[in-house]
DSSP file (Angstrom, degrees, kcal/mol; ACC not computed):
  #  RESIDUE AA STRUCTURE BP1 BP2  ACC     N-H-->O    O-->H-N    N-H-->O    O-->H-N    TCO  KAPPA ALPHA  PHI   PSI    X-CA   Y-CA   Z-CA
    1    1 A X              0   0    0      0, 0.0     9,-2.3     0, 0.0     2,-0.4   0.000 360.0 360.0 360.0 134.9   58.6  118.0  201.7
    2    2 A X  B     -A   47   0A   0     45,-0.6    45,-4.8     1,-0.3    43,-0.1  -0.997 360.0-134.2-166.3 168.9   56.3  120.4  200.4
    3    3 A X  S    S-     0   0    0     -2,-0.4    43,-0.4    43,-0.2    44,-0.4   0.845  97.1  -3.4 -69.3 -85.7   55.1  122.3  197.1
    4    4 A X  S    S-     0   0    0     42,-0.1    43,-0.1    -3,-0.1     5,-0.0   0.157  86.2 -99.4-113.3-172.0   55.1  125.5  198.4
    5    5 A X  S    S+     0   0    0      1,-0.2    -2,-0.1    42,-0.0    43,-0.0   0.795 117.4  55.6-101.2 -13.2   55.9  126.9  202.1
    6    6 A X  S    S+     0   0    0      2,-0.0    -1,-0.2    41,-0.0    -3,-0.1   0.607  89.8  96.0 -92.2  -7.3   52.6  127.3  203.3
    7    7 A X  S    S-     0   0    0      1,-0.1    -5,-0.1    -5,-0.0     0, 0.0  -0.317  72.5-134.0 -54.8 168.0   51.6  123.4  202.5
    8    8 A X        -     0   0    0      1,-0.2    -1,-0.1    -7,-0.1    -6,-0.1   0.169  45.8-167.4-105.4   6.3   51.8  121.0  205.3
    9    9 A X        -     0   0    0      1,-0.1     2,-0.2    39,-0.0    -1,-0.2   0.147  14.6 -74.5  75.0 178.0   53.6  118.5  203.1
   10   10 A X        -     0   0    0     -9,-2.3     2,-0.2    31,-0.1    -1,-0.1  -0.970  41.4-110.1-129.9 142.4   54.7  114.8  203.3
   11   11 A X        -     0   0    0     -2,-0.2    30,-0.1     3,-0.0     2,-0.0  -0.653  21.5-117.3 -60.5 141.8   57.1  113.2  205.0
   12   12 A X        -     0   0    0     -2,-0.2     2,-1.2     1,-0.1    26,-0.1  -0.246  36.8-126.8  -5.0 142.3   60.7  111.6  203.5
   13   13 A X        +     0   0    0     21,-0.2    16,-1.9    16,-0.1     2,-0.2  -0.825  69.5 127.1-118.6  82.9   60.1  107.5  204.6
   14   14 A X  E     -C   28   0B   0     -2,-1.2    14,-0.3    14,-0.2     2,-0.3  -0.906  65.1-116.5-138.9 177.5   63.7  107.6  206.4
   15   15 A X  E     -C   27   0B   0     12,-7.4    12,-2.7    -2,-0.2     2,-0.3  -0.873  27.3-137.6-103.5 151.9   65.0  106.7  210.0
   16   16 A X  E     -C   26   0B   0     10,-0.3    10,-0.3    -2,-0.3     2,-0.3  -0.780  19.6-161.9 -81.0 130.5   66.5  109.7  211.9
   17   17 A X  E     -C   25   0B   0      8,-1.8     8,-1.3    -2,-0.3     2,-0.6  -0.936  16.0-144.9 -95.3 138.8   69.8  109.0  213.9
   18   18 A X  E     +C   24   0B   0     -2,-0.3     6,-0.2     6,-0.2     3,-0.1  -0.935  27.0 169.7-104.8 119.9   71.6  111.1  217.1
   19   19 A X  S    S-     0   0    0      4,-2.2     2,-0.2    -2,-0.6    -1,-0.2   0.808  71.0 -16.4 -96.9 -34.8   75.3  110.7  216.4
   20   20 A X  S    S-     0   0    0      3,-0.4    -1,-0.1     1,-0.0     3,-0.0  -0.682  81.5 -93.4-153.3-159.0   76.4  112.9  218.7
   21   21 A X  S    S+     0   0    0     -2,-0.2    -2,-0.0     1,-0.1    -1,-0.0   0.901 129.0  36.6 -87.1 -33.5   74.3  116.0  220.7
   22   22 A X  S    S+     0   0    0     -3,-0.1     2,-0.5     1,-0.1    -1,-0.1   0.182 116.0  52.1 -93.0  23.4   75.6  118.3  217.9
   23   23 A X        +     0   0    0     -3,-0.0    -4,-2.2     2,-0.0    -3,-0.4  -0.927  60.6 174.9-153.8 108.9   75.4  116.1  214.8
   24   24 A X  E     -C   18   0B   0     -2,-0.5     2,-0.3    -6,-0.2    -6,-0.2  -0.930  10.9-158.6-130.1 175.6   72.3  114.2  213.8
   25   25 A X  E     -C   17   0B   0     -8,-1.3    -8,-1.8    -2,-0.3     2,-0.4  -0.997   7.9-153.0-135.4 136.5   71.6  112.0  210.6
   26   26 A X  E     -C   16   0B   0     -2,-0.3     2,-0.4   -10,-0.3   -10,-0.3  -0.977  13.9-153.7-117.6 136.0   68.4  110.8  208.7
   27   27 A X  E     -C   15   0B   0    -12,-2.7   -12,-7.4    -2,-0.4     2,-0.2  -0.991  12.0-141.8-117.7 127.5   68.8  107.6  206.6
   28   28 A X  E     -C   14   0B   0     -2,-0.4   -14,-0.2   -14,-0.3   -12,-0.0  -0.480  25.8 -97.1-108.0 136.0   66.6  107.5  204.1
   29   29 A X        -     0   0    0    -16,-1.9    -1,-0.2    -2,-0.2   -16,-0.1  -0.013  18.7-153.9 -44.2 155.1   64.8  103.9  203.1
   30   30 A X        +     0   0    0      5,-0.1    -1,-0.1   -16,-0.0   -16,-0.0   0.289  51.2 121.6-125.4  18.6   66.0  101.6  200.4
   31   31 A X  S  > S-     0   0    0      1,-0.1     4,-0.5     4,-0.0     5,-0.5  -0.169  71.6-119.6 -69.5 178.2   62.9   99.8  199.6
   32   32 A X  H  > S+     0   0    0      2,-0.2     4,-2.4     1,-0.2     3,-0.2   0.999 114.2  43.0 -63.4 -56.3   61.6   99.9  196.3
   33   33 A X  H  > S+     0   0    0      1,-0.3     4,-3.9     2,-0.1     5,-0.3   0.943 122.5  35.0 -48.2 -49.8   58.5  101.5  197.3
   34   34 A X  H  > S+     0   0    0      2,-0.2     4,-1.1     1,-0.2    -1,-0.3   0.742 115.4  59.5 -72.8 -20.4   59.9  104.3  200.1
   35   35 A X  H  X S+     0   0    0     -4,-0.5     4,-5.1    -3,-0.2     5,-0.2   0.910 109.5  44.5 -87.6 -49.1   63.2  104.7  197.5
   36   36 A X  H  X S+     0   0    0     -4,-2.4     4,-2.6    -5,-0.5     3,-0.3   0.958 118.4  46.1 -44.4 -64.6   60.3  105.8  194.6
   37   37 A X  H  X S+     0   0    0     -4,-3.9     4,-2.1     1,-0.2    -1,-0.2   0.757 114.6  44.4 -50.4 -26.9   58.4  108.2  197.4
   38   38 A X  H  X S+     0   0    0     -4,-1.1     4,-0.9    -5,-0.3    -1,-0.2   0.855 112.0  47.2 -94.0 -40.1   61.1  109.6  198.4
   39   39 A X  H  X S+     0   0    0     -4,-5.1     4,-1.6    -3,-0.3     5,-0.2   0.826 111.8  58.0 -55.9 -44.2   62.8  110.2  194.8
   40   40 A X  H  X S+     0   0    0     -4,-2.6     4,-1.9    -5,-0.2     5,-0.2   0.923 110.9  40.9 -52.6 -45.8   59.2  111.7  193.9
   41   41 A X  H  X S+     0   0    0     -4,-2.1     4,-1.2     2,-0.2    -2,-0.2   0.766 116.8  50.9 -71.5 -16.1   59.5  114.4  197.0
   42   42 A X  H  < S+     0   0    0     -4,-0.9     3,-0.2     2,-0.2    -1,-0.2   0.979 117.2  36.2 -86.9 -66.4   63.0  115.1  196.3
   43   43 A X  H  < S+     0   0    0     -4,-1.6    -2,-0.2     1,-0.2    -3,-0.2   0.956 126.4  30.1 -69.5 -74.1   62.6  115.7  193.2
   44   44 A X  H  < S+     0   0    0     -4,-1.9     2,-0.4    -5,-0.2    -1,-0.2   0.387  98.0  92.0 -69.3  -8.7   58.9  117.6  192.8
   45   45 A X     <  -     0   0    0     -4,-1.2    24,-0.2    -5,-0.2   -42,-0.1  -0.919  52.3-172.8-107.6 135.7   58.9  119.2  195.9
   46   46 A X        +     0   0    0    -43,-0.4    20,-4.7    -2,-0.4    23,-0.3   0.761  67.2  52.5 -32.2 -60.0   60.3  123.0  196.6
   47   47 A X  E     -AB   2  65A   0    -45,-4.8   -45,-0.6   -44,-0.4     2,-0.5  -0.524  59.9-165.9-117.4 159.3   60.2  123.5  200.4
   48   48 A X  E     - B   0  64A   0     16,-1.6    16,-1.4   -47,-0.2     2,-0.6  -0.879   7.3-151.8-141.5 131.2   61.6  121.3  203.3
   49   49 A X  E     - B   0  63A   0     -2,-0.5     2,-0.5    14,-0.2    14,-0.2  -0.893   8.8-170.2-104.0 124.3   60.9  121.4  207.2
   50   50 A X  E     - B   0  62A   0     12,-2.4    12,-2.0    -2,-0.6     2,-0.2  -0.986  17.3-135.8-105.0 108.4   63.4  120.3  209.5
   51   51 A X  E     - B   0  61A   0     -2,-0.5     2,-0.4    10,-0.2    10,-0.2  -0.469  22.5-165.2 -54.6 131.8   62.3  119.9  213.1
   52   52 A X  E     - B   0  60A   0      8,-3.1     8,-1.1    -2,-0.2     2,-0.6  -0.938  13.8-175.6-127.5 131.0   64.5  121.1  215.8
   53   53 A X  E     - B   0  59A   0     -2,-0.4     6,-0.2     6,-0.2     4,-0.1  -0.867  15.9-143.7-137.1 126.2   64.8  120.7  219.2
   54   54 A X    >   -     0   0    0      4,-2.2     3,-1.5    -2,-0.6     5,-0.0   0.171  25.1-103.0 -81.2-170.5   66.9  122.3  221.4
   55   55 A X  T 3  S+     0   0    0      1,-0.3     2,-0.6     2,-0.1    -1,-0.2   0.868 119.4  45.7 -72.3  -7.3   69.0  121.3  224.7
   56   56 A X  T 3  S-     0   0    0      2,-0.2    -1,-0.3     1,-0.1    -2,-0.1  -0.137 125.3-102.1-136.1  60.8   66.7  122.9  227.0
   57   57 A X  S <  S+     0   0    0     -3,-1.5     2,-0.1    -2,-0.6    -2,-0.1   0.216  72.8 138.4  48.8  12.9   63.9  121.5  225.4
   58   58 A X        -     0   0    0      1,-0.0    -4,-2.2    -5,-0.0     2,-0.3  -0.562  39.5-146.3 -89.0 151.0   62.5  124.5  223.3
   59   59 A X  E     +B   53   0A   0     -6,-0.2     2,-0.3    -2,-0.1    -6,-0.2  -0.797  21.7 169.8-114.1 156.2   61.2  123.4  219.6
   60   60 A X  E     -B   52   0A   0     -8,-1.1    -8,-3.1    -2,-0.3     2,-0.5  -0.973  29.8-122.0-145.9 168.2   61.4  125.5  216.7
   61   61 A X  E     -B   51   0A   0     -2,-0.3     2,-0.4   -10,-0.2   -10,-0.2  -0.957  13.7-158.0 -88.3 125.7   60.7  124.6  212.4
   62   62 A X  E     -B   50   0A   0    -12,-2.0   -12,-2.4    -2,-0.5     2,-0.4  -0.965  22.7-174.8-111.7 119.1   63.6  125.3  210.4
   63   63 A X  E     +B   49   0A   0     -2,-0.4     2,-0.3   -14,-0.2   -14,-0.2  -0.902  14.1 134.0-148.2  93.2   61.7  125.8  206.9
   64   64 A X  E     -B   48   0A   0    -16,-1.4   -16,-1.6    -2,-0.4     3,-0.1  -0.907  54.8 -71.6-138.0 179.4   63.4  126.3  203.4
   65   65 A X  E     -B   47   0A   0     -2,-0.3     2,-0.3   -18,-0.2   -18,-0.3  -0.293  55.3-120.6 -43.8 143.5   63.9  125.7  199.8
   66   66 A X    >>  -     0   0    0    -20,-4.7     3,-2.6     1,-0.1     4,-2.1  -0.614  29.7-104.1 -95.8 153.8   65.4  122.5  199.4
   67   67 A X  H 3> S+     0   0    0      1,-0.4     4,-2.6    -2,-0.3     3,-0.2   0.680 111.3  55.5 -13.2 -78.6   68.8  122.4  197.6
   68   68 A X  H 3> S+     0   0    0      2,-0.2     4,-1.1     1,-0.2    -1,-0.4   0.652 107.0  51.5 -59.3 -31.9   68.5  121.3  194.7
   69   69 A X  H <> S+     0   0    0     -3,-2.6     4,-0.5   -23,-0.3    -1,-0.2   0.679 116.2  42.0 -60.1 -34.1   65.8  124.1  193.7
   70   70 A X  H >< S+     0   0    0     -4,-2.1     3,-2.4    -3,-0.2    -2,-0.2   0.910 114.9  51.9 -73.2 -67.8   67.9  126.9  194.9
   71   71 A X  H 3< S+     0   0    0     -4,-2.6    -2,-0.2     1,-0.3    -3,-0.2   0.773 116.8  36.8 -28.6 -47.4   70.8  125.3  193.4
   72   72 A X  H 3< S-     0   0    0     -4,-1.1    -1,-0.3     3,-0.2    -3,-0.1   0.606  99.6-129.9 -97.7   2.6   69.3  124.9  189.8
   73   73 A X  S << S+     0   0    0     -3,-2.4     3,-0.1    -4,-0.5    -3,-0.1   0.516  76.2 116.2 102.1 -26.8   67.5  127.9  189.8
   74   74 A X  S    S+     0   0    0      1,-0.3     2,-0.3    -6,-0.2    -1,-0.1   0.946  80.8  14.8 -88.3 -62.0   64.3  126.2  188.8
   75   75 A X              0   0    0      1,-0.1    -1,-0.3    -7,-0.1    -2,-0.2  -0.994 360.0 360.0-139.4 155.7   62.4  127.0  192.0
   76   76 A X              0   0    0     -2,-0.3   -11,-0.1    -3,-0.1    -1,-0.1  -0.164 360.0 360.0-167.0 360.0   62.7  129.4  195.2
């Protein structure tokens, strides 16, 4: 998660899952501590990077506003 698009951010404190080759999932922690960080980035940061990797092993960043800031408008 991060303030703006050029930051290099902080991570979400979650586990990643492969459900299927096309379908993946991140579950996000439910300790107290990790539930707080993670409510702080969600909430106060803008941008989000989602890693990607394809089948034939090429990586790319998938890098955009997160939801809820487009959604309310508030930040973009």
């Amino acid at each position: 998660m991060k303030a703006t698009e050029q930051d290099r951010g902080d991570p979400l404190i979650a586990v990643p899952a492969k459900i299927t080759d096309d379908f993946h999932m991140v579950a996000l922690n439910d300790f107290p501590d990790a539930r707080k960080t993670n409510l702080d980035l969600l909430k106060n940061r803008s941008w989000i990077d989602i890693p990607v990797t394809y089948r034939n092993g090429r990586r790319a960043l998938s890098h955009r506003p997160h939801a809820h800031h487009r959604r309310n408008g508030d930040r973009a």
